[in-house]
N, C-alpha and C positions, 0 to 999 in steps of 0.2 A: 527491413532487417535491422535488427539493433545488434549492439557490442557493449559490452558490461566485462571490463576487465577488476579481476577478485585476485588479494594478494591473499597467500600464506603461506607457513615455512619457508620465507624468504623465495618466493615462488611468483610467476603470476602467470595466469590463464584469461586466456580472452573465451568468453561463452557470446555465442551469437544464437538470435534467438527470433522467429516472427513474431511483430507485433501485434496485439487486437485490433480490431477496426477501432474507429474511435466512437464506435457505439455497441454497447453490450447487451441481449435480451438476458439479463439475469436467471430468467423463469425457463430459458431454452438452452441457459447451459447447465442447470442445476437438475433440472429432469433429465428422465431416464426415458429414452426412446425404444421402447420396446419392440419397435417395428423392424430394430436394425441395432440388435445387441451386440450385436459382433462388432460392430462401428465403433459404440460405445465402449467394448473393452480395447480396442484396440488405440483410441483415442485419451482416453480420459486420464491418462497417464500425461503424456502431454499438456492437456488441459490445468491440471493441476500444477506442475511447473510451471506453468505461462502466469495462473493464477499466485502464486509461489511470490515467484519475479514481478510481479503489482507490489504485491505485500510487502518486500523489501524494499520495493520504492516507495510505497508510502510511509513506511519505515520510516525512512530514511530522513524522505520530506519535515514527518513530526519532528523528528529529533533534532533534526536544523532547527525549525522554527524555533521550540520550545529553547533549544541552547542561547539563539539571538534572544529571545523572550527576558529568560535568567541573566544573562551578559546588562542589555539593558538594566535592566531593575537592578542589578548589582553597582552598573554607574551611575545611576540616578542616588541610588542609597547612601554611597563614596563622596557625591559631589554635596549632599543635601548636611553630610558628616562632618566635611569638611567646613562648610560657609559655618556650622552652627560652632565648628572649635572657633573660626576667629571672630563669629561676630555672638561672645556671651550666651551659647548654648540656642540662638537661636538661626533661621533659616528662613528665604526666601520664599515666599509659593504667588504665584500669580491669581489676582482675584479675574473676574466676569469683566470685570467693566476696563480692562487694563494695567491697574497699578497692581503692588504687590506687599503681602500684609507680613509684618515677621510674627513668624509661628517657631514656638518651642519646643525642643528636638524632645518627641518621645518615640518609641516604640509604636506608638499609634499615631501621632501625627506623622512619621515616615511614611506609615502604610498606607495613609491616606494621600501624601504627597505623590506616593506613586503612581496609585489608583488614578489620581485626577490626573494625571501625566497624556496626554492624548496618543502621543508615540509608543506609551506602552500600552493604551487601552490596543490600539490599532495593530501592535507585538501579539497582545494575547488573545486577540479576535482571530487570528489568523492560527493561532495555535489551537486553538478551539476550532475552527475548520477544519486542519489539516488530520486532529485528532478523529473529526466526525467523517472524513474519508476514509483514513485509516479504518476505522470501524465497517464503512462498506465491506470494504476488500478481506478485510478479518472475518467478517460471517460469510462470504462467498467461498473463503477459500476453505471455511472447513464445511460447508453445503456441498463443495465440488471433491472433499476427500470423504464425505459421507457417503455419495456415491458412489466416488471408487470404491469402499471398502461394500458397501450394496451389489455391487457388478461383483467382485469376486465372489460373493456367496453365493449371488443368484447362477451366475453360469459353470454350468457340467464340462467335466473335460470332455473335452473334443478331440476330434481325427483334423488333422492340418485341411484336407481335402475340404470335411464337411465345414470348419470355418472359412474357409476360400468360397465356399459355393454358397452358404449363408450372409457374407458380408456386401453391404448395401454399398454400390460408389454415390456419394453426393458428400456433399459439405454437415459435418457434425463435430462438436463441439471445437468450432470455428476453426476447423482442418481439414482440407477436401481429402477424400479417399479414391482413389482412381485402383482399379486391378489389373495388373498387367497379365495379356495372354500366357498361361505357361503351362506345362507338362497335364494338366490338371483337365484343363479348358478343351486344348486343342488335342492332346495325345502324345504332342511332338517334343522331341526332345533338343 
């Protein structure tokens, strides 16, 4: 069980939630199990939320990076500014073989100083990652609201009874469904 505490209007709420497994059949939560649609509407609400709360973590995740990413390069930019004020417009860069050659501050030799920067290649490789996750979870989540919005059209209203008596118990879209005895099953009240 997780806890994700959300501030607003000087508020905050703790939202607790179950986790995925740490392994997802993309293809077995994005179909539609027709053999047990009632499962399916009654779950994918859920599913969706869960899928939701991925998306604002990986969110979350990119925009860290990406900010460390900017921050870096912003001091690399600062420090490359400053050695060229005091050393006559120009600036340190490290060659291959260890020493280091003075290069003149332009607009383009910044850009390149950065670029070779190995701290910021290794910054924006991971930003670049974190982007190519985020993108998973972005077409999953709107695969698992196309769904939903598929399950509302496909299914007729119903009598409570006949969806009680049509709903499959097993595990769907990574939620067990158990039915408990009641007025319906047995009679009893």
């Amino acid at each position: 069980m997780s806890k994700t505490i959300v501030s607003f209007a000087g508020k905050s709420v703790i939202l607790t939630y179950n986790d995925f497994d740490d392994e997802l059949n993309v293809d077995d939560l994005t179909k539609i199990d027709y053999s047990n649609l009632f499962g399916e509407i009654v779950t994918v609400s859920a599913l969706l939320n869960k899928v939701g709360l991925l998306k604002a973590e990986a969110e979350e995740d990119y925009n860290k990076r990406k900010l460390e990413c900017d921050i870096w390069e912003a001091q690399l930019q600062r420090q490359y500014r400053r050695e060229a004020n005091i050393n006559a417009g120009k600036f340190s860069m490290p060659n291959d073989d260890g020493t280091f050659s003075q290069i003149k501050l332009t607009e383009e030799s910044l850009k390149n100083a950065i670029l070779l920067d190995v701290v910021f290649q290794n910054k924006k490789k991971g930003v670049i990652e974190s982007q190519k996750n985020l993108g998973f979870i972005d077409s999953l989540y709107w695969s698992v609201q196309s769904k939903d919005r598929k399950l509302s059209v496909i299914m007729k209203p119903t009598t409570p009874e006949d969806f009680y008596n049509e709903l499959i118990e097993g595990s769907i879209n990574t939620i067990i469904i158990k039915k408990p005895e009641d007025t319906w099953t047995t009679g009893k009240k």
